[in-house]
N, CA and C atoms as a LAMMPS dump frame, in Angstrom:
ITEM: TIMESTEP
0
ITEM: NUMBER OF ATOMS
225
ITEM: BOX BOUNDS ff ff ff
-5.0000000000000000e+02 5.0000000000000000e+02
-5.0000000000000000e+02 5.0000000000000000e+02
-5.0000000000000000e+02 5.0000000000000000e+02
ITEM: ATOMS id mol type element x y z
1 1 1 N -433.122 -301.372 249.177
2 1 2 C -432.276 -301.685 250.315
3 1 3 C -432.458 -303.132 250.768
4 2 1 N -433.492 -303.953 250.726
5 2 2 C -433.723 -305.108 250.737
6 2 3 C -432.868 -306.262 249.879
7 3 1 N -432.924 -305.558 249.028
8 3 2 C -432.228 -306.748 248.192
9 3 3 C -430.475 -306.49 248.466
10 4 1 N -430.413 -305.433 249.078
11 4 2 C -428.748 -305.474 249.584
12 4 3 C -428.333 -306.185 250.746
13 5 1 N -429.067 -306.246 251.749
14 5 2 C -429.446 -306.856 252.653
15 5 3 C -429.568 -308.212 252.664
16 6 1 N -430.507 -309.105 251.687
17 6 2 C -430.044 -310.143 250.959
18 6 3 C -429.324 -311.173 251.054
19 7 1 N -428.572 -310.059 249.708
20 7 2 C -427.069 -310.511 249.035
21 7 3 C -426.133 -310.654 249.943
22 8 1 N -426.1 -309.511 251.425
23 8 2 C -425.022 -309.9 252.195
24 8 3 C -425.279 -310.69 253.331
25 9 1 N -426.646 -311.368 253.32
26 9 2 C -426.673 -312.464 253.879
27 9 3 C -426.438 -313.641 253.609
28 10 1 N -426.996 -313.832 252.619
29 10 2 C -426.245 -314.529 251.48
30 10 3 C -425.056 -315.369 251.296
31 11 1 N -424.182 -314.119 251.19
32 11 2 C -422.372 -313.888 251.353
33 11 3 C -422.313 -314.381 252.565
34 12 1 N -422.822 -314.543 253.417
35 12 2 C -421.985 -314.301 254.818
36 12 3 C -422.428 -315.835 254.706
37 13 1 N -423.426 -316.459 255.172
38 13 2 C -424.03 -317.864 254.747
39 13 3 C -423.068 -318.831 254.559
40 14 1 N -422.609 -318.006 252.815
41 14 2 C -421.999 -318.913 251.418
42 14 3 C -420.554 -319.019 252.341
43 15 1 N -419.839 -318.024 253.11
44 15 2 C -418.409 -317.882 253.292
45 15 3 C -418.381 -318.625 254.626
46 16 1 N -419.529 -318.103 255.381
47 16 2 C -419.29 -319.396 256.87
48 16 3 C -419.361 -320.822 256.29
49 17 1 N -420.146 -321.407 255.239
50 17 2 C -420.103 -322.863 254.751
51 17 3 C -418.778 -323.529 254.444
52 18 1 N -418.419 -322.652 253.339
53 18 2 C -417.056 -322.709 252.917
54 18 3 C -415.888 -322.882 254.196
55 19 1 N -416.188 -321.724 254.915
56 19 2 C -414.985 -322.086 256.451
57 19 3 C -414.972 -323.599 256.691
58 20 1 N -416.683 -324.168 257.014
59 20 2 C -416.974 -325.19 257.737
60 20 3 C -416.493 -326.281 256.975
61 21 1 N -416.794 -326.176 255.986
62 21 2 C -416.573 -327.407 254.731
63 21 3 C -414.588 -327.516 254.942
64 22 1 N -413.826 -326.148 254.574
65 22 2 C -412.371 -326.001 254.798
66 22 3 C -412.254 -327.011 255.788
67 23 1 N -412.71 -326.561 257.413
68 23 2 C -412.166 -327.134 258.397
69 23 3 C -412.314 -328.687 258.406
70 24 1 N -413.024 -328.961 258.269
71 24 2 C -413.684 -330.542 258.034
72 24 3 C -412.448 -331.012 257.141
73 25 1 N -412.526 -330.365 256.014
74 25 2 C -411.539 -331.508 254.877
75 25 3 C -410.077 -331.32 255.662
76 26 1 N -409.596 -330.315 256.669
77 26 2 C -408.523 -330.825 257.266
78 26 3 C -408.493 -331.692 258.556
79 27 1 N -409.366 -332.258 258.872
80 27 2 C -409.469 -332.919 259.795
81 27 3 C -408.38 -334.206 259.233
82 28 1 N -408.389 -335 258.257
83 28 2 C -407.717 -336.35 258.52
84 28 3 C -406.656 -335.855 257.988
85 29 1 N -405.946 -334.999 257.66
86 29 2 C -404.433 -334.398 257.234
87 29 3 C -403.286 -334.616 258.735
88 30 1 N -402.054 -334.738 258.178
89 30 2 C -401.178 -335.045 259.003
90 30 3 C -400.864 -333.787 259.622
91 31 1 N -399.694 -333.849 260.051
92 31 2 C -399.827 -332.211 261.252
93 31 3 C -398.715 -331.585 259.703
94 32 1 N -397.585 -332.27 259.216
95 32 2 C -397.12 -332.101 257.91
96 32 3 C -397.762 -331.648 257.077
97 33 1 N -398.615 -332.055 256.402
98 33 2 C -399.457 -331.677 255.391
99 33 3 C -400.294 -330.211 255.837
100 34 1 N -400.704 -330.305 256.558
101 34 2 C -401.474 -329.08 257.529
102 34 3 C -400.602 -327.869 257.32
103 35 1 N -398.801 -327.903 257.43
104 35 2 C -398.289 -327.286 257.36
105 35 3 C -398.002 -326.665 256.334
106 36 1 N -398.288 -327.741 255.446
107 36 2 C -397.853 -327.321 254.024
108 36 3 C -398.866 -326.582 253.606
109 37 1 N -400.297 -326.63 253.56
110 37 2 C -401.12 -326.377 253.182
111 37 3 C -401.59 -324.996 253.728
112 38 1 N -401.35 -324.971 254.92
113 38 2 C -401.254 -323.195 255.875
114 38 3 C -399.937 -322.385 254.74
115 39 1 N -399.136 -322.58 254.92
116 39 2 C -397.57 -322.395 254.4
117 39 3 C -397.967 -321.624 252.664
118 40 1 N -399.142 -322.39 251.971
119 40 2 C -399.123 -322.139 250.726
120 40 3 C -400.336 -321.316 250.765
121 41 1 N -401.117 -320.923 251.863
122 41 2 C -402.433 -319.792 251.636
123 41 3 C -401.674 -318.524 252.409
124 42 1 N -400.715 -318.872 253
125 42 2 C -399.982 -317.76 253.858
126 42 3 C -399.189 -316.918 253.075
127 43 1 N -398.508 -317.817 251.63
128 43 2 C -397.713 -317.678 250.818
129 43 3 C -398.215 -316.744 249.496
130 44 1 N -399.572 -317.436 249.37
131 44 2 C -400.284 -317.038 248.526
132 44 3 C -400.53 -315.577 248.656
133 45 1 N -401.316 -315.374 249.935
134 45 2 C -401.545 -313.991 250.421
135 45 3 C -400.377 -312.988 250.15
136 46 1 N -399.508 -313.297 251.061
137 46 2 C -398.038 -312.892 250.951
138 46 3 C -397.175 -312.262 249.581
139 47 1 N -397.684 -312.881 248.48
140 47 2 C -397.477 -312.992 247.025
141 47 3 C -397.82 -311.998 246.244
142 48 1 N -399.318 -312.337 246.535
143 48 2 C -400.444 -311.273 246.081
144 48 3 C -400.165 -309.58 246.623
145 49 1 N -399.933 -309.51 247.748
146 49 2 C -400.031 -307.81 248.326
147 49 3 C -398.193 -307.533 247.979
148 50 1 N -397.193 -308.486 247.647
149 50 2 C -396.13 -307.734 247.297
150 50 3 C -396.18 -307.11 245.598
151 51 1 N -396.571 -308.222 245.324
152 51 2 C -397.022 -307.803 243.411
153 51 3 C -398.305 -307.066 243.077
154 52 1 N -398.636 -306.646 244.131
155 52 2 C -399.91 -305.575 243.79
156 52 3 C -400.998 -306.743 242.945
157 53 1 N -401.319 -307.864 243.316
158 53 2 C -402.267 -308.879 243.225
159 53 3 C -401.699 -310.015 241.659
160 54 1 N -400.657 -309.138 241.212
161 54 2 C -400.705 -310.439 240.133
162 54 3 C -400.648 -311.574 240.225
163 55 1 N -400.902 -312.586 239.652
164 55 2 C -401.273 -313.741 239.179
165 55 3 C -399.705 -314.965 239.793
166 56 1 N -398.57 -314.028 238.878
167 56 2 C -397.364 -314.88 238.992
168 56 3 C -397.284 -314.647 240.456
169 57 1 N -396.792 -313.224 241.1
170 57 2 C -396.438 -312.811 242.488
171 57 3 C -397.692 -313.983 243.517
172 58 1 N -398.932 -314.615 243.104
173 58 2 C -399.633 -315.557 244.074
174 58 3 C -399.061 -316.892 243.98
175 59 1 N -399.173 -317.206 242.355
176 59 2 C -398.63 -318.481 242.416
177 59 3 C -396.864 -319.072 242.823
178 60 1 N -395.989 -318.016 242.774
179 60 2 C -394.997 -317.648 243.334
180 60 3 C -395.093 -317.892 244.521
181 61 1 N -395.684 -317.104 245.469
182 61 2 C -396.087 -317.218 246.551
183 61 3 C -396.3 -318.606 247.745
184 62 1 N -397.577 -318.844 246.554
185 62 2 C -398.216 -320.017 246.926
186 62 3 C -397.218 -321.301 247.281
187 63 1 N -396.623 -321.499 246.405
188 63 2 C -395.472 -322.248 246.032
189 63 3 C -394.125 -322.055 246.965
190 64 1 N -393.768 -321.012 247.058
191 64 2 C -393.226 -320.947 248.395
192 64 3 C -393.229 -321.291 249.822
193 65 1 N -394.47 -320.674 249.979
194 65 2 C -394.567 -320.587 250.987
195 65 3 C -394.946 -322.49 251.468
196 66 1 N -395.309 -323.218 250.357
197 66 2 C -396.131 -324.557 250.475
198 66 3 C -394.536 -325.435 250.836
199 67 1 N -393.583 -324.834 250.512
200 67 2 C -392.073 -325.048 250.586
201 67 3 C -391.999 -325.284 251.621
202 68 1 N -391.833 -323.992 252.09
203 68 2 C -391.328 -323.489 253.654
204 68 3 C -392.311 -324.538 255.11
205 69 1 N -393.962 -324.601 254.623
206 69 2 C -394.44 -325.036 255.512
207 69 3 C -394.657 -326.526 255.324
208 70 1 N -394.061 -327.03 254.122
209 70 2 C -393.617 -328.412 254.311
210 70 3 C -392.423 -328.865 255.151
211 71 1 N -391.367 -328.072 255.257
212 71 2 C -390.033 -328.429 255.655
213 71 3 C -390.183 -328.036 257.185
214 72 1 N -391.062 -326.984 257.71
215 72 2 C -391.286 -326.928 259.217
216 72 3 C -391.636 -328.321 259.471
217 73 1 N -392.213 -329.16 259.858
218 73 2 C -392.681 -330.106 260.276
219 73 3 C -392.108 -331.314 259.752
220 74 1 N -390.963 -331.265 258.885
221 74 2 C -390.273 -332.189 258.218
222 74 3 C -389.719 -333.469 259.572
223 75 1 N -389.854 -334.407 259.43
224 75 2 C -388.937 -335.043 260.425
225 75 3 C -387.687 -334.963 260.191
């Protein structure tokens, strides 16, 4: 039981870093780019649970949605 305990400390660690590191690299992004970049993990997600996780249905997705949340903020 220890070593499960661990591992999901571990995990939790590795995934709060990752958040922190995420937020940081959007700090000097334009409010545009920001959009685009929300737009294509929103898309992504979005992609994935209609195609029951395939590959095309994310990158599909991704790509879309990186569309859509470029042109919100479009001047």
């Amino acid at each position: 039981m220890q070593t499960n305990m661990t591992t999901v400390r571990i995990a939790g660690i590795a995934l709060l870093t990752m958040a922190l590191v995420g937020l940081a690299a959007c700090s000097g992004m334009t409010k545009q780019e920001k959009s685009t970049a929300i737009g294509a993990g929103v898309g992504a997600i979005g992609g994935a649970i209609l195609t029951g996780g395939s590959t095309a249905g994310t990158v599909g997705g991704a790509a879309v949605g990186g569309v859509i949340g470029h042109e919100v903020n479009k001047k």
